[in-house]
N, C-alpha and C positions, 0 to 999 in steps of 0.2 A: 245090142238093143236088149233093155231088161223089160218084162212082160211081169206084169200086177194084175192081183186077183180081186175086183172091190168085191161090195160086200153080198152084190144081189146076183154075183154068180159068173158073169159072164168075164172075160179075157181082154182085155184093152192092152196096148201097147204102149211103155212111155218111152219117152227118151233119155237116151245114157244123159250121167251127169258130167260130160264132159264139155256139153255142149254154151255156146256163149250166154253170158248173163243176160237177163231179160233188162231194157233199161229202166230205170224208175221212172214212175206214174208222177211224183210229186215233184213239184219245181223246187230246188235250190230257194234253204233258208237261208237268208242274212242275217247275223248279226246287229242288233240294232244298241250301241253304247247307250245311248240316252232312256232304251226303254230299260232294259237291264238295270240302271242304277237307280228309275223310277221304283223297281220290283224291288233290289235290297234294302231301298228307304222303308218301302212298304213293310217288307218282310221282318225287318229291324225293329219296329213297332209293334209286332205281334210277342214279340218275343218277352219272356216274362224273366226279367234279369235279378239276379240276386241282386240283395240286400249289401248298403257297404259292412252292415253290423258281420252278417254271412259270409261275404271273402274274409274279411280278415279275421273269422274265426277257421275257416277252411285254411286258409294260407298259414296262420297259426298251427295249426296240426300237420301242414306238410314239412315245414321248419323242423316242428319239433320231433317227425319221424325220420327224417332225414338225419338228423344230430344222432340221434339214439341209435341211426343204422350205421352210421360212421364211425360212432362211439363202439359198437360192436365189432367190428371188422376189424378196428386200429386194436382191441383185446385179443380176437382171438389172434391177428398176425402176431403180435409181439408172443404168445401162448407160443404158436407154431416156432416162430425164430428162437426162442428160449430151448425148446425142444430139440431142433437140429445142431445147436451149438453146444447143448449136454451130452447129444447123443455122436457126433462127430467130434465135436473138440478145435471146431471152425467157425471165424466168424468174431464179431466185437466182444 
């Protein structure tokens, strides 16, 4: 049994925490599909969606940093391979 000191002085006793869960107050929510898809219709209309001009200038920039990161990578590895095969003497 652990013993708590509030705040206006006096000693009260609580109970260990070992003891059972208290059960819940609130009754068991359901599930309702039909309302849920009412809400993402709703929800889906608030929502302020880009522009087709805006993706495919966003998608344009993903493309083209994507190309320029691969293009980097396929340099330095050939850089690295060129390296190991000058300095081993192994390799194509």
């Amino acid at each position: 049994m652990s013993v708590t000191t509030p705040k206006n002085g006096s000693q009260q006793s609580s109970p260990s925490k070992g003891g059972a869960p208290k059960p819940s107050a609130k009754p068991a929510i359901r599930f309702n599909l039909v309302q849920y898809l009412k809400d993402v219709r709703a929800e889906a209309t608030r929502v302020t969606w880009p522009t087709r001009r805006n993706t495919l200038v966003t998608t344009g920039a993903v493309l083209a940093m994507a190309a320029l990161t691969s293009v980097f990578f396929f340099v330095v590895d050939q850089v690295i391979g060129l390296g190991v095969r000058e300095l081993f003497g192994i390799g194509g």
